[in-house]
C-alpha positions as CSV (number, residue, x, y, z in Angstrom):
1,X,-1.1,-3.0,-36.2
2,X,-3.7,-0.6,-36.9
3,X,-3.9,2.4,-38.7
4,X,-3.6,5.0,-36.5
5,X,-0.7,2.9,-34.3
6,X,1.0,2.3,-38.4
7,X,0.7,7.0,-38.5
8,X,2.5,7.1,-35.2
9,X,5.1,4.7,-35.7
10,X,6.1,5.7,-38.9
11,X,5.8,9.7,-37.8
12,X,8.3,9.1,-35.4
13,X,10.6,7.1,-37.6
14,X,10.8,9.9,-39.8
15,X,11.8,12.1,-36.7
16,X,14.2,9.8,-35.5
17,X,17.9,11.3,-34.9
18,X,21.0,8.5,-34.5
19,X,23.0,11.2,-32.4
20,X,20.0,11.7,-30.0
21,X,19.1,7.7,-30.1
22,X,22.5,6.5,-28.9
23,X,22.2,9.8,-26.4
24,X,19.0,8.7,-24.7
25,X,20.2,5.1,-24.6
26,X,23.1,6.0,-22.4
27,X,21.3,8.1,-20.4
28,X,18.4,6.2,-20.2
29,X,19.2,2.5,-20.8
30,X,16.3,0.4,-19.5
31,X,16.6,-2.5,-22.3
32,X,14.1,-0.2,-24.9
33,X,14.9,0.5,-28.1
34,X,15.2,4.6,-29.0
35,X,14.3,5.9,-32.6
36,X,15.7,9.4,-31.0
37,X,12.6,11.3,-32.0
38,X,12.3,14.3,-30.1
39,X,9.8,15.0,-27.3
40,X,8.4,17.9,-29.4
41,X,8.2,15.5,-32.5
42,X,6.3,12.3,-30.2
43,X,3.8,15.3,-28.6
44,X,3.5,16.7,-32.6
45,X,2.7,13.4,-33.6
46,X,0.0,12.7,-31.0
47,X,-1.4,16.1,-32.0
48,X,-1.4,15.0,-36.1
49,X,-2.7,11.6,-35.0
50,X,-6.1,13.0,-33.4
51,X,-6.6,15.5,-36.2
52,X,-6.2,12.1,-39.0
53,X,-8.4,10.0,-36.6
54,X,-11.0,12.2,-34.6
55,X,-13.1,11.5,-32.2
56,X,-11.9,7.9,-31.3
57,X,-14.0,6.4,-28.4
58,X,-12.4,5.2,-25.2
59,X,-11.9,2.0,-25.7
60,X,-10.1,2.8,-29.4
61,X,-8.0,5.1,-27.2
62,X,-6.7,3.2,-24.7
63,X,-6.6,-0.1,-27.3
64,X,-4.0,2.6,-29.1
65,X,-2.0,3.1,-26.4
66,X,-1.5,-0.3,-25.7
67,X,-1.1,-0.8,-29.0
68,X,2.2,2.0,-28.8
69,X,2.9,0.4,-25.6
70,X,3.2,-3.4,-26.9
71,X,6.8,-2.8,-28.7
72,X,9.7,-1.5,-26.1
73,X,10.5,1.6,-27.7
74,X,10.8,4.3,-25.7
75,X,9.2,7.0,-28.0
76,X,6.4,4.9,-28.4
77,X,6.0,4.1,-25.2
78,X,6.0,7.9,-24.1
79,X,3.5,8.6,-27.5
80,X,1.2,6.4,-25.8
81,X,1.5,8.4,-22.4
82,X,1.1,11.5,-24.3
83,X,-2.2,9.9,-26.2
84,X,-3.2,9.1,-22.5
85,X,-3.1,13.1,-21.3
86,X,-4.7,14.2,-24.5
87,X,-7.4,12.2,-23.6
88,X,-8.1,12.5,-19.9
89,X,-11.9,13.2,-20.4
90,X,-12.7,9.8,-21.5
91,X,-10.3,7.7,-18.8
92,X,-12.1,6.5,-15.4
93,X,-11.4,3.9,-13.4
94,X,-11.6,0.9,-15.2
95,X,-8.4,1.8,-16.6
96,X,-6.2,2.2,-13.8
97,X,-5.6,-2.4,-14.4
98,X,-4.3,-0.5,-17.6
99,X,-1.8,2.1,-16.5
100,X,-1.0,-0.4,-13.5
101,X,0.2,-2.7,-15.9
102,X,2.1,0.1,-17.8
103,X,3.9,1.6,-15.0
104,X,5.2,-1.9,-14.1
105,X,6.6,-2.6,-17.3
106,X,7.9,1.3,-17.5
107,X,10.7,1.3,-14.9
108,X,11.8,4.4,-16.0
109,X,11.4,7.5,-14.9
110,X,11.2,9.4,-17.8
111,X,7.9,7.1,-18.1
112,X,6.6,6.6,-14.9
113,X,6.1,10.3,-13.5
114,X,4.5,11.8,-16.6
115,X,2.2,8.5,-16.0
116,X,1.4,9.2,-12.5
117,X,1.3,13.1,-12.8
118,X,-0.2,13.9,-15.8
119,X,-2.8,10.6,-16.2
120,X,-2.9,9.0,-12.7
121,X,-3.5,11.8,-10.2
122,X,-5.5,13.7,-13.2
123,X,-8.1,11.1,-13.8
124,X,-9.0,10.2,-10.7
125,X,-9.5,14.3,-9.2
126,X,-11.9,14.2,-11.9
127,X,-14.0,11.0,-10.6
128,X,-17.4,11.0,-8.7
129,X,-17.3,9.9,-5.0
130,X,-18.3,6.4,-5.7
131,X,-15.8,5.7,-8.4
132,X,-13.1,7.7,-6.4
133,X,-13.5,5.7,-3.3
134,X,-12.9,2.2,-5.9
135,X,-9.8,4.3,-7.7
136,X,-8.1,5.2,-3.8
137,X,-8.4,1.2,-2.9
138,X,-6.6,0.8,-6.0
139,X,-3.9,3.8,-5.0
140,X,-3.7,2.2,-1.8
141,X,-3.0,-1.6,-3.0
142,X,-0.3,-0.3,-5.2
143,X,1.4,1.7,-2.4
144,X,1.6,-1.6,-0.2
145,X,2.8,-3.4,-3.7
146,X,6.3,-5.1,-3.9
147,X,7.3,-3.0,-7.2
148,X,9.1,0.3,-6.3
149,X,7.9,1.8,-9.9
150,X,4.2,1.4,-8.6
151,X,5.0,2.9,-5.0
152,X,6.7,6.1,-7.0
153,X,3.8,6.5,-8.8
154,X,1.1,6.6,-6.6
155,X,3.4,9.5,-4.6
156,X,3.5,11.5,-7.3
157,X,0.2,11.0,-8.8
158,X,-1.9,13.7,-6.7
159,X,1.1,16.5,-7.7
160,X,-0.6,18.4,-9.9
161,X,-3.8,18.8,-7.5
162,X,-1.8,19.9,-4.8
163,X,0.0,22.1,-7.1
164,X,-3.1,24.2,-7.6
165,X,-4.9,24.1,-4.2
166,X,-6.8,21.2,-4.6
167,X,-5.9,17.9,-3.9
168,X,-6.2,15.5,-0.7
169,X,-3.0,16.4,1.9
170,X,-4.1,14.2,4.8
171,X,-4.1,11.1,2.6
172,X,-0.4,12.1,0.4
173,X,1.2,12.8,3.9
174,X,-0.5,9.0,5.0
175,X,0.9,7.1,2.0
176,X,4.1,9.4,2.0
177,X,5.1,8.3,5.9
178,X,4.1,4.7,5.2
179,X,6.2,4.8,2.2
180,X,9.6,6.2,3.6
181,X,9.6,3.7,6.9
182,X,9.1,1.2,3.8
183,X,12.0,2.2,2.2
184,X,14.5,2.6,5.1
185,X,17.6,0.4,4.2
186,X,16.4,-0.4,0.8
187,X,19.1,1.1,-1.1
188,X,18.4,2.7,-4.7
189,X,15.5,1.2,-4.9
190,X,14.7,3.0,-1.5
191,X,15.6,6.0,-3.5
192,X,12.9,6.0,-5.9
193,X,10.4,6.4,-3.5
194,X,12.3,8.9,-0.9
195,X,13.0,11.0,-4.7
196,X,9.4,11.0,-5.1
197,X,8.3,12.2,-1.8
198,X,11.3,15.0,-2.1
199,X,9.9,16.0,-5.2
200,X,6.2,16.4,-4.4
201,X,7.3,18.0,-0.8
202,X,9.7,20.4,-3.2
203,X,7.1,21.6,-5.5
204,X,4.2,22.3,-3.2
205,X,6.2,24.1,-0.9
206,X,6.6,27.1,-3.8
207,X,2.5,27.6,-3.7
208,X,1.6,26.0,-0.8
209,X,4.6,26.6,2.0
210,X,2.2,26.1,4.6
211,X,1.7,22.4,3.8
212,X,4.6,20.6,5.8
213,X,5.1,16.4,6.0
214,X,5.2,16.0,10.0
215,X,7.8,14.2,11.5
């Protein structure tokens, strides 16, 4: 493990609580591990861990993250997501094979959507056409993919553009409609997706009440 990966780790061992580990395991579950470090303590210790080890370059980045990533505990897992928003400027899309294979192995929530939210959607807003256009084919695979974790995800990545004004409408509404006739009969795992759309639909309706899905 490297050094900075050895901080983190250890940072939020020292934060860990037993009464908020065995809480988050019943309420979250998922087959991870839970050190019960707070979410203030994991965002603290992302913050201590870029003033120890400055100016990492991309690729020591996202090596980090997967790094965090590697062992199934939850509060690494969500460190790494919170190394990954920190560090928006130097993401493009060459690492969306990356965060694809982190969403799949997330299936949770609490993981997923910050994922999609606050690195997904975020990252690519910020490309160039060209790279956009090969970041959307991407979005769009992933929304025709057999993993219900990936289909949540690309719903709620454009949130936070739509959020502000920005965004692309025409193509969320597309997925979005695709992605409920998808989901029809499928149970809870239905839900994940249909929760997703709900939530997106919820939110931009407080800034944007104009913007309707059509029937």
């Amino acid at each position: 493990m490297s050094d900075a990966a050895e901080f983190v780790d250890a940072a939020l061992q020292r934060e860990s609580s037993w009464e908020r580990a065995e809480a988050w395991e019943a309420q979250l579950g998922n087959g991870l591990s839970y050190y019960g470090a707070s979410v203030g303590a994991v965002r603290g210790t992302i913050r201590d861990a870029g003033r120890r080890y400055p100016k990492l370059s991309h690729d020591e980045i996202t090596a980090l993250s997967s790094e965090l990533w590697a062992v199934p505990v939850f509060e690494r897992r969500l460190a790494a997501v919170v190394l990954l928003q920190s560090n928006l400027r130097l993401l493009d899309n060459s690492d969306l094979t990356r965060l694809e294979g982190f969403v799949r192995s997330a299936r949770l929530r609490a993981l997923v959507d910050p994922l999609a939210v606050d690195v997904v959607g975020p990252m690519v807003e910020r490309l160039d056409a060209p790279l956009r256009v090969r970041a959307d084919a991407v979005l769009d695979r992933w929304a025709e993919d057999d993993d219900v974790w990936l289909r949540r995800a690309v719903v709620l990545s454009p949130l936070r553009a739509l959020r502000k004004g920005g965004g692309d409408w025409d193509r969320f509404v597309r997925r979005a409609k695709i992605l409920l006739e998808q989901s029809e009969g499928a149970g809870a795992e239905g839900d994940v997706v249909r929760e997703a759309v709900a939530l997106v639909l919820a939110e931009v309706a407080k800034t944007r009440p104009e913007l309707q899905l059509p029937p």
